[in-house]
N, C-alpha and C positions, 0 to 999 in steps of 0.2 A: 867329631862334629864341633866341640866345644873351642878346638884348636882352631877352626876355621871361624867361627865366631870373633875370636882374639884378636884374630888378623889384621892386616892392613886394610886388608880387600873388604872381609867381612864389615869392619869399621865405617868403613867409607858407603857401604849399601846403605848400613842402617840410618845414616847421616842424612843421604838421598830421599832413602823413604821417608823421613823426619819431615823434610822440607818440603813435598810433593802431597803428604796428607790434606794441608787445608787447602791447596789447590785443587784437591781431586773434591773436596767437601762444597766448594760454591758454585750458583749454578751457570751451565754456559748461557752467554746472550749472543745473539744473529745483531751485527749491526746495522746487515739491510732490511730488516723484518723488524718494526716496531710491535714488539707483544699488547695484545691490546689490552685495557684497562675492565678487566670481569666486574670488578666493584662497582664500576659508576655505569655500566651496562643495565637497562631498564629491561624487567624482564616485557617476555611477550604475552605471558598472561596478567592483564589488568586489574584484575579482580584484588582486592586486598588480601593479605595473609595474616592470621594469627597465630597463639603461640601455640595452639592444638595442633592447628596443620602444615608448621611448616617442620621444614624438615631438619635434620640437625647437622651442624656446620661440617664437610669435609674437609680434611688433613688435607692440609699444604701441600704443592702439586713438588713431585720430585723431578729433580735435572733431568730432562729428555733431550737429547740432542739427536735431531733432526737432518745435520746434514746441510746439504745446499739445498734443501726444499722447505717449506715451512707450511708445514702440512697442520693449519689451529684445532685442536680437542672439542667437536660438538658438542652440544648437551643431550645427554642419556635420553632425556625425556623429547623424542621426538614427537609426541602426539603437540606439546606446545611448539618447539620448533617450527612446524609447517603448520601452525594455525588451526589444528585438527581439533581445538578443545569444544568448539562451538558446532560442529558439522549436525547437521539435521538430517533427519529420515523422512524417508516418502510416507512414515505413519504417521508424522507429527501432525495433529488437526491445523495448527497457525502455519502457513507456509506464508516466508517473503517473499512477494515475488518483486524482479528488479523488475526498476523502473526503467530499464535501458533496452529494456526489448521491448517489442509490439505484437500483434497478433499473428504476424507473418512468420518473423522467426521464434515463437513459442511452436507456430505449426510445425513449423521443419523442425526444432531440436526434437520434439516429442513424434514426428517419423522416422527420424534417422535412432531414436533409442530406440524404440521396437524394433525397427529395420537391424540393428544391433544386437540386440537380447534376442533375435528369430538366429541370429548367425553364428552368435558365442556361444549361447547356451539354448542350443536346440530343446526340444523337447526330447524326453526317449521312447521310444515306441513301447508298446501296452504288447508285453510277451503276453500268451496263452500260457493260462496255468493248467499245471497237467490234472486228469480228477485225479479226484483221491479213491482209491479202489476200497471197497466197503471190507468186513472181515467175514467171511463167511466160515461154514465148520470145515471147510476142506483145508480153506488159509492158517486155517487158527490152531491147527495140527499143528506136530513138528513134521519138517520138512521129511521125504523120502524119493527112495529114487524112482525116477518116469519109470512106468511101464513100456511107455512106449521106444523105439530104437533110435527114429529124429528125433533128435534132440534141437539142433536149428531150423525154425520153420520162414521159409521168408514168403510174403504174400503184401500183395495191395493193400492198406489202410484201410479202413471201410469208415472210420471217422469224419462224419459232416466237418466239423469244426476243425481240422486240418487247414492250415494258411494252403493259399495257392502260392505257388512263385513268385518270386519280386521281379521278375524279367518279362514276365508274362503283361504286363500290365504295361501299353503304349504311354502313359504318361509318369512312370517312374524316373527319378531324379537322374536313374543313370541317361537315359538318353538325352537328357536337356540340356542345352549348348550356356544358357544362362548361370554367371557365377554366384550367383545366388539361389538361397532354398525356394521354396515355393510358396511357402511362409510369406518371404519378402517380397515378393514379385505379386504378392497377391495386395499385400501393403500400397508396393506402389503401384502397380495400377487401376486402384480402386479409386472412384469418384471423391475426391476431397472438396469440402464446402467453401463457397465463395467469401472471401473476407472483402470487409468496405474497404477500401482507400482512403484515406482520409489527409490531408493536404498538410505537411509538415510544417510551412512557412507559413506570417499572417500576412494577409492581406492589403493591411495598413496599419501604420504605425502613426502614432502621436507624440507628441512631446508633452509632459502632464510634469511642469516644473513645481516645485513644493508639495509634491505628492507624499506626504508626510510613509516612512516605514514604521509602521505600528502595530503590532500583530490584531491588534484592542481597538481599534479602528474601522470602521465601514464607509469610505469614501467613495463608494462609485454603485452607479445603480442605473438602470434601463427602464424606460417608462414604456406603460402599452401604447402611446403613441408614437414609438419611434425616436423618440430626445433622452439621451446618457447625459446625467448627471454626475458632474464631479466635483467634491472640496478639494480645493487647492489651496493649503494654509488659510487666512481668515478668508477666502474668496470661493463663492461655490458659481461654475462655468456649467451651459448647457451647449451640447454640442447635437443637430438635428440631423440623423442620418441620413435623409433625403436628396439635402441640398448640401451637407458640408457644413453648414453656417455655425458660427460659436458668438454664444452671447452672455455678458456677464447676469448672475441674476442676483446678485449681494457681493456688500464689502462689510466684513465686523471689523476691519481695521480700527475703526474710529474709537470702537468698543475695546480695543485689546485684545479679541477673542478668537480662538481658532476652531475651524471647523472639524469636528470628532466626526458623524454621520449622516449620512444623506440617503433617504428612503420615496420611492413614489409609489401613489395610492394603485390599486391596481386597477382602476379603470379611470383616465381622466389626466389634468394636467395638474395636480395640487403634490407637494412636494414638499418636504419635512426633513428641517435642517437640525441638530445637536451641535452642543461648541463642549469645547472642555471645560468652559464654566460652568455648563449646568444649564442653560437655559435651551430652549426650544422653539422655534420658531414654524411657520406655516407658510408657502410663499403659493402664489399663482403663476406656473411656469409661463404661461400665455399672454398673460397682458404683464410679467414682472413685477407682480405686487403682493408685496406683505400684508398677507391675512390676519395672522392674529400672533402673539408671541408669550411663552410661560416663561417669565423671569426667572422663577425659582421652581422652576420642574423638576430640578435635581438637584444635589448639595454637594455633585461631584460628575467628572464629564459623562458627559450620554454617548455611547458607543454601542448603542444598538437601538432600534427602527424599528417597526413591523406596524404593516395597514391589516385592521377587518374592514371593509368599505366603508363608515363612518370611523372605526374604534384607532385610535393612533395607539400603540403599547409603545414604550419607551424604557430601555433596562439603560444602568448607569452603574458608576463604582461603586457609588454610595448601597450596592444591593438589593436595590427597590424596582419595582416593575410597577410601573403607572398606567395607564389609561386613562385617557383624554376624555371618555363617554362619560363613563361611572364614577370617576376619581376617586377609584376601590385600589391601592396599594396591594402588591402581593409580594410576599416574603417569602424565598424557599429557597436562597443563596446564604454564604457566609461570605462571599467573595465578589469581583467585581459582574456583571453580569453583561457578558461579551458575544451573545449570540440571542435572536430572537427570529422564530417564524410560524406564522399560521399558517395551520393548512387550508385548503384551498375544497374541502366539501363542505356539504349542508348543512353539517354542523362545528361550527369553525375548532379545533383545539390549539390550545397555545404552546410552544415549545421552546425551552430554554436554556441556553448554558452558560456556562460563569466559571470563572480563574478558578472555582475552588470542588472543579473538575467533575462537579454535579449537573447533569439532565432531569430538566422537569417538564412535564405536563400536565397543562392545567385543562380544564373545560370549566369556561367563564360563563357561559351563560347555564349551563344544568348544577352549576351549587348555588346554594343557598347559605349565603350572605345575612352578617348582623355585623353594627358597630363595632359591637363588643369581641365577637369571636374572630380570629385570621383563620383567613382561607389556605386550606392547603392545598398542595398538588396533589393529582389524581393517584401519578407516580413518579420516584424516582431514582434513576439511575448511576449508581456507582461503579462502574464496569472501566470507566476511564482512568487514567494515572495522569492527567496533565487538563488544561483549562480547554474547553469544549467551544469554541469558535463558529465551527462550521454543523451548517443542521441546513436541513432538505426535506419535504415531503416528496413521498412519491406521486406522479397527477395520474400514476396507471394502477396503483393498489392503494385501494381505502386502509387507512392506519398505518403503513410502512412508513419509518421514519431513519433519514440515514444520519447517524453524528459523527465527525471526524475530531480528533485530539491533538492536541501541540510534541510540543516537542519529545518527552518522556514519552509518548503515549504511541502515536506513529500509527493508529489505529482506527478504520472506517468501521462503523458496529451497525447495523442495522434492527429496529425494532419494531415490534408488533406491539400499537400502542393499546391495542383494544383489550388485553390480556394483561400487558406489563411483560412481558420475555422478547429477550432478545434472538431474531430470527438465524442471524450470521457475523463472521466479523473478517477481515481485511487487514494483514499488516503491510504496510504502503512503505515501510523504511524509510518515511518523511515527515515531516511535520505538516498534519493536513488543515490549510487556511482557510480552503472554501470545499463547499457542495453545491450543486448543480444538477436537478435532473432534466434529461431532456424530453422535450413532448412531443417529439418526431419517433424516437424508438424508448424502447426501455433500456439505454443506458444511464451511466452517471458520469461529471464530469467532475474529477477535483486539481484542486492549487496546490502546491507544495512549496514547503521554502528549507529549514535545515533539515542534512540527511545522513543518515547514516552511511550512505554509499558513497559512490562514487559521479553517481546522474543528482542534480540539484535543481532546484528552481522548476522542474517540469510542470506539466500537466498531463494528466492522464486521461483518458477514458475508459470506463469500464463495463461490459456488458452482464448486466442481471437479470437472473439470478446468478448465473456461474460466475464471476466475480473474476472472469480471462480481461485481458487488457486488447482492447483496440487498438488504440495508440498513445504514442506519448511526446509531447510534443515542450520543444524544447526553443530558449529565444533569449528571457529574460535571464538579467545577471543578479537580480537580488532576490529577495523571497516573493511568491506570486504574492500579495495581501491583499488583491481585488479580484472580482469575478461577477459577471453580469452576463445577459441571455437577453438576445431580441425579442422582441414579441412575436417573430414568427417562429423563433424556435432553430433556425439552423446556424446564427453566427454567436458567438461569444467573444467577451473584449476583457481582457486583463487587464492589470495593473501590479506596477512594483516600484520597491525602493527605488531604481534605475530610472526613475524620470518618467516611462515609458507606458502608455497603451499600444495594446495589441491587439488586433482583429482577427481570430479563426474563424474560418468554413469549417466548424466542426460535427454536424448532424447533418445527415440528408434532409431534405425537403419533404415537408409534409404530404403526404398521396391527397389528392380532391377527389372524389366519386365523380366519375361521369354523370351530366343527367341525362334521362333518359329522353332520345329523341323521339318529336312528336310525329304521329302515324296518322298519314291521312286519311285515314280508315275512323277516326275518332271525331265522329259526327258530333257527339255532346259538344266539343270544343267550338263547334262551327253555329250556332245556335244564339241568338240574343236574345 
């Protein structure tokens, strides 16, 4: 062996194998397969990592040669791979529901799963359990052999509870020509409830140029007479549903000043204009005249309205909440205060939200007020993670109160102001702008503008209590940041960044009682 080593031959192997070592040692590369770059690859879970949980670095990948195919090395962890980190259960209480479906196809996907769950996973039938034979002292012996010579006795059952046959019975699955169980067949031809229709496109469109995108804004508003108000940069427009007509009713140009909010009283033509200076004005929609004006009603823009039939509330940046009657200041924000609405009973309450993502409730006329002491709110609510915009009373349950939140927050809450708790909540997967309830049925309507989805800018409907969607109605291309309700209740008009109002037929028409015809039999009536 040592001979052969010595050799020519042997010499020359070892030579061989000298030179083909670090050749064999680097690794191969595909010219036509660019290997991709793992390092600058983002993973798919977003979430940050720290040093607790991540995990520790693997050994350098060794030479794989592949061949003419280029088959890339997944990641082990499939659950992030396919997005599975986030998946939710049917037990979760918050469910999202997408904004991309409507009432129509939530009905179908939820028959066709049952229709589904009857077919995959039948139920299994309820075998008869045998008794249990009790121990008597014959049993309880050791065994012995029968007396008797039969030993096999065969004889009829005399057992009531014996099944009868499965063939015996004329509507058994075997004779049914239908490829489905009887489960499903009973699914589908059982009576399913009528859904509303509701009209996907508006009806009319406007061009609304300088429509300022603000989310801290309240530029447009429906008066009970039938006239939508709009601020358009320092110009606020009345536009008369009736007749079509548009008529200017202020320019602050002169002043410098831009229009923040526009509110009208709830019964009448007087209309209450905000700029982002601070000041406030009164105008006469009817004859176009300036009532009366607060120079210094705020120390920072007014961006939110709200009428008690004399009482003007006005919130602002500045975190102050005024009234025009009593010029009682009320303090219960740290932040700008970007939502205001009274409700609409007997005894009016105030409701409030502001950037620094707090709901309050006040009841202005039952506290009792001095110079010295600030009034507080009744209550409030921290249940939100973003600035609180949109707020609603219900006009068909005393004290329900719906608030919607920005963008972190993506969440309609509903609450029971007469107690303080909150009734229900809604995650919308959008940033909700406005609320709306309607006074034709008991749903709600909201605006949306960023989403976490992939539907944006919608509008929704939703019917309460069960909190299913009607519809969802789709047009504008920037965030909705407007929403207004006719006074009769079946049309609504948006507004958005896009320039653009929009007119839905979104509620049915109100029912009128017949009155009762008169009977010529009713002598009283005939009598002077």
């Amino acid at each position: 062996m040592s001979g052969l080593k010595n050799s020519p031959f042997g010499k020359r192997l070892r030579a061989a194998q000298d030179d083909d070592a670090p050749r064999r040692n680097r690794p191969r590369t595909t010219t036509a397969f660019s290997s991709p770059d793992y390092s600058s690859t983002p993973s798919l879970d977003s979430r940050p990592t720290t040093s607790e949980s991540s995990a520790p670095e693997s050994p350098p990948r060794g030479a794989v040669n592949y061949g003419d195919r280029f088959v890339p090395n997944r990641d082990k962890d499939m659950r992030t791979s396919y997005h599975l980190m986030g998946t939710s259960t049917p037990a979760q209480k918050n469910r999202t529901i997408s904004s991309e479906s409507d009432a129509v196809k939530e009905q179908a996907n939820s028959l066709f799963t049952s229709i589904l769950q009857a077919e995959v996973e039948p139920t299994s039938p309820q075998r008869p359990t045998s008794p249990i034979r009790q121990p008597t002292a014959s049993t309880s012996a050791l065994p012995s052999t029968p007396s008797r010579k039969r030993i096999f006795n065969y004889s009829t059952p005399s057992n009531p509870s014996t099944p009868s046959r499965r063939l015996d019975t004329p509507n058994d699955e075997a004779y049914q020509a239908s490829p489905v169980r009887s489960e499903s067949r009973l699914l589908l031809e059982s009576p399913r409830r009528k859904l509303r229709s509701v009209c996907k496109t508006p009806y009319r469109v406007l061009d609304a140029p300088e429509l300022a995108e603000d989310f801290y804004l309240n530029l447009v508003d429906w008066s009970s007479t039938n006239v939508l108000g709009v601020g358009l940069g320092s110009c606020v427009y009345l536009w008369t549903a009736h007749n079509a007509s548009v008529s200017k009713l202020c320019d602050l140009s002169d002043n410098a000043d831009v229009i923040s909010s526009v509110s009208w009283v709830q019964k009448g033509s007087t209309l209450a204009v905000g700029t982002l200076s601070g000041r406030l004005h009164v105008y006469d929609a009817v004859q176009l005249k300036l009532l009366r004006t607060y120079q210094q009603a705020h120390s920072q823009r007014i961006g939110a309205l709200a009428w008690n039939s004399h009482v003007l509330s006005s919130g602002s940046r500045d975190r102050v909440i005024h009234h025009r009657d009593v010029r009682d200041p009320l303090a219960g924000h740290r932040q700008e205060v970007c939502g205001l609405k009274w409700s609409g009973s007997n005894e009016p309450t105030l409701a409030s939200g502001g950037n620094d993502n707090k709901v309050c409730i006040w009841d202005i006329r039952g506290s009792k007020r001095s110079e010295d002491v600030e009034t507080q709110p009744l209550f409030k609510f921290h249940e939100h993670t973003a600035a609180v915009k949109a707020l609603a009373w219900d006009p068909h349950v005393a004290g329900v109160l719906a608030t919607g939140g920005g963008t972190q927050d993506k969440h309609i809450r509903f609450w029971n102001t007469l107690n303080g708790k909150m009734l229900n909540q809604l995650d919308t997967g959008s940033q909700v702008c406005n609320l709306v309830w309607s006074v034709t049925s008991h749903e709600l309507v909201s605006t949306h503008g960023f989403s976490s989805t992939t539907a944006q800018n919608q509008i929704c409907i939703w019917k309460y209590p069960t909190l299913s969607m009607v519809a969802s109605l789709t047009g504008h291309t920037n965030r909705v940041l407007y929403l207004a309700m006719s006074p009769e209740g079946e049309t609504i008009v948006t507004g958005a960044g896009d320039e653009t109002l929009r007119f839905w037929n979104a509620f049915p028409r109100k029912e009128v009682p017949r009155a009762d015809t008169d009977s010529v039999l009713d002598y009283d009536k005939l009598i002077r």
